[in-house]
C-alpha positions as CSV (number, residue, x, y, z in Angstrom):
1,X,-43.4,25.6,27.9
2,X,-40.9,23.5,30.1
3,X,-37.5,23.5,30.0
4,X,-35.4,20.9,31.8
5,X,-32.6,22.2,33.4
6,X,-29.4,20.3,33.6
7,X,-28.0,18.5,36.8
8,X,-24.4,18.6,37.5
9,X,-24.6,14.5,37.1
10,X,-25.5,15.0,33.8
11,X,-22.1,14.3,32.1
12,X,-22.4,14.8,27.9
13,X,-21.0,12.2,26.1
14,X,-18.7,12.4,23.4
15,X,-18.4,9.3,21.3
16,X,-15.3,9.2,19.5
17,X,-15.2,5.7,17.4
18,X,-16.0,7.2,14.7
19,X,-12.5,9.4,15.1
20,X,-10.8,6.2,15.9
21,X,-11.3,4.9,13.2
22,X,-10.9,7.5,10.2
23,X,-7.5,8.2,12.4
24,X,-6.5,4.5,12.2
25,X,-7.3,4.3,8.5
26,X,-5.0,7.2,7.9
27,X,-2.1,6.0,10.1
28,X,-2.2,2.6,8.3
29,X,-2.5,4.9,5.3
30,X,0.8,7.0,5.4
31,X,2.9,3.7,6.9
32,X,2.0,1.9,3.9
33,X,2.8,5.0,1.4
34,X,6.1,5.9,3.4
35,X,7.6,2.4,2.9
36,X,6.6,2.5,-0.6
37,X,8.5,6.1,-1.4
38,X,11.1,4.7,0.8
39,X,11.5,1.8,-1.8
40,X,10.7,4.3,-4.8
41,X,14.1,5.8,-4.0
42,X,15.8,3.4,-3.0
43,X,15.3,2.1,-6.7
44,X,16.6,5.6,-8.1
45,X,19.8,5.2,-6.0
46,X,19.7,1.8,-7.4
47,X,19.6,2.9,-11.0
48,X,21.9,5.9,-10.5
49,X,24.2,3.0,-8.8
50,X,23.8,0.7,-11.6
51,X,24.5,3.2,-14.4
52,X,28.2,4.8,-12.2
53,X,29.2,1.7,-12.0
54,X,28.7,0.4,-16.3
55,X,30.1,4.4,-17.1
56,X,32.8,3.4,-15.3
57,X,33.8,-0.4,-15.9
58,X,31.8,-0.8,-19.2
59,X,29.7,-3.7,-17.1
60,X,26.6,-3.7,-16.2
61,X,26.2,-5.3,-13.0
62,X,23.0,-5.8,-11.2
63,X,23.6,-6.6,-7.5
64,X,20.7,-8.1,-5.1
65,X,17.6,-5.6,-4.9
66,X,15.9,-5.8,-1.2
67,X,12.8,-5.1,-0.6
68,X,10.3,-4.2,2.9
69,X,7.6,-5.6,0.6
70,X,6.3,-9.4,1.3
71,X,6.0,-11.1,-2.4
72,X,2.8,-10.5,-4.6
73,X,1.4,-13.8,-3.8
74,X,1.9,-13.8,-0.2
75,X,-0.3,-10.5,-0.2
76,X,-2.8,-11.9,-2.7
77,X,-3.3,-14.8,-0.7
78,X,-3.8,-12.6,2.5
79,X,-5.9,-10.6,0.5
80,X,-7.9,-13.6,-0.8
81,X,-8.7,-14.9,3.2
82,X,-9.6,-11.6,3.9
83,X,-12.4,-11.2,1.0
84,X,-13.7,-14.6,2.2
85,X,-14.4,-13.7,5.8
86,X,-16.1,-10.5,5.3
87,X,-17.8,-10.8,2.1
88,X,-20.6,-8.0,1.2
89,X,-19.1,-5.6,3.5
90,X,-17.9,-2.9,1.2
91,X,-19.1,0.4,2.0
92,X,-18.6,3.9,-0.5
93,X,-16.2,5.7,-1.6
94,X,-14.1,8.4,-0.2
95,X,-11.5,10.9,-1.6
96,X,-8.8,8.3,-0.1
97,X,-9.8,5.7,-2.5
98,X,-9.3,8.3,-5.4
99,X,-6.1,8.6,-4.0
100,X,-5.4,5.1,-3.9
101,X,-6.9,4.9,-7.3
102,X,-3.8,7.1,-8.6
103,X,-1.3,5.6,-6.7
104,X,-3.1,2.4,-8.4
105,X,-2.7,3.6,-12.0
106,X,1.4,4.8,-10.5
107,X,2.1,1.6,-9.9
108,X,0.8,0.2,-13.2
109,X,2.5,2.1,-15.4
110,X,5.7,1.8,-13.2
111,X,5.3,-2.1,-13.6
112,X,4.4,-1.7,-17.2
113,X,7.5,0.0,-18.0
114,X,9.8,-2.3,-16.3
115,X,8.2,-5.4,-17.7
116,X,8.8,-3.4,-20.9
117,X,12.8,-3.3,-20.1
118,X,13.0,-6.8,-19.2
119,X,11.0,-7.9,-23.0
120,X,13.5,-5.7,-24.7
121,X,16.8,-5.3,-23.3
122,X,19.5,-7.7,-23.4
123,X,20.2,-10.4,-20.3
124,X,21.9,-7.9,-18.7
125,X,19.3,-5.7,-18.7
126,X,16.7,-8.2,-17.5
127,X,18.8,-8.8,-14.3
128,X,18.9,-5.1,-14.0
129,X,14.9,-4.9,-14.0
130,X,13.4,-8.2,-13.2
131,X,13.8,-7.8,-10.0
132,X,12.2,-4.5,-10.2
133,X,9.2,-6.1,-11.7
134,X,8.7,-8.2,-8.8
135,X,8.9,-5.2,-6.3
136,X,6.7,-3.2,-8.6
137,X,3.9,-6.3,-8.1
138,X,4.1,-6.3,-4.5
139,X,3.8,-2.5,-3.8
140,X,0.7,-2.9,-5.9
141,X,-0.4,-5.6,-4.2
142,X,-0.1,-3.6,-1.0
143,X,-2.0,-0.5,-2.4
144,X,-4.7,-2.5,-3.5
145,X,-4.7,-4.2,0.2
146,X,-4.9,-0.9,1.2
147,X,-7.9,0.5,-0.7
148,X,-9.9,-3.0,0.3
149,X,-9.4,-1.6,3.9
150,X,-10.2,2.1,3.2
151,X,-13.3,1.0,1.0
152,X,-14.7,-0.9,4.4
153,X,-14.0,-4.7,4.3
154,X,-13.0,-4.5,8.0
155,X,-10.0,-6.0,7.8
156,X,-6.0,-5.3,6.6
157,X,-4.8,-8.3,5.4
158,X,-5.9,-11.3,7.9
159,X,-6.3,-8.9,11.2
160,X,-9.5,-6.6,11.9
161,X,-9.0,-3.2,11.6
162,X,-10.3,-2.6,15.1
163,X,-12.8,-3.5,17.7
164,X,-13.7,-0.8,19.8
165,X,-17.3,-1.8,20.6
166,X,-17.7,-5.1,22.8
């Protein structure tokens, strides 16, 4: 039996792509679901906001809601270029989808609910929550953006994920 013995040239090599990538992923990953908790707060201190403010004049007052968030159709339209240029790309599954599934169904029902408030309530209370409606449609938007790059179109939006190959 031989046995080749290894040269000092010999050099193993340790291809990391594969790293790069599932590290990218998760880094675009927890940006995208820190701004959306940042804005999830942000709408509690709203509401808590909102409600001192009627106990105490009797009003309800709805200032101007800002959001980090680019509009639902400027996101579905990225989204829509994107689907275009990589079409039949998709790969499987992976516990982040599940995750993004969830945040998914979050977002629904958060919507639901405050489309809800603005079918019921009086015109003061659709100020208060129509705005929060459109938020609600853009984070979705960017979770759904999110899974499309997680479940392997290759893209985020209009820019490719990475090349690291030439």
């Amino acid at each position: 039996m031989r046995i080749k013995r290894k040269t000092e040239d010999e050099t193993p090599i340790l291809n990391i792509s594969s790293l790069l990538d599932v590290m990218f992923i998760l880094l675009i990953f927890f940006l995208a679901t820190s701004t959306l908790a940042r804005e999830e707060q942000g709408h509690i201190a709203y509401l808590e906001h909102c409600l001192s403010e009627w106990q105490r004049t009797g009003e309800l007052v709805a200032p101007a809601l800002e959001t980090a968030i680019p509009s639902r159709d400027t996101i579905e339209q990225g989204l829509e270029r994107m689907r275009h240029k990589v079409e039949g790309q998709r790969s499987g599954t992976t516990a982040e989808t599940e995750l993004l599934q969830r945040a998914i169904e979050a977002e629904d029902v958060t919507s639901s609910f405050y489309k809800r408030m603005v079918a019921e309530l009086d015109e003061e209370g659709q100020q208060l929550f129509a705005r929060f409606v459109e938020i609600e449609e853009g984070h979705l938007a960017i979770v759904r953006a999110e899974m499309d790059a997680v479940t392997g179109l290759g893209y985020w939006f209009d820019m490719p994920e990475w090349q690291f190959q030439e």
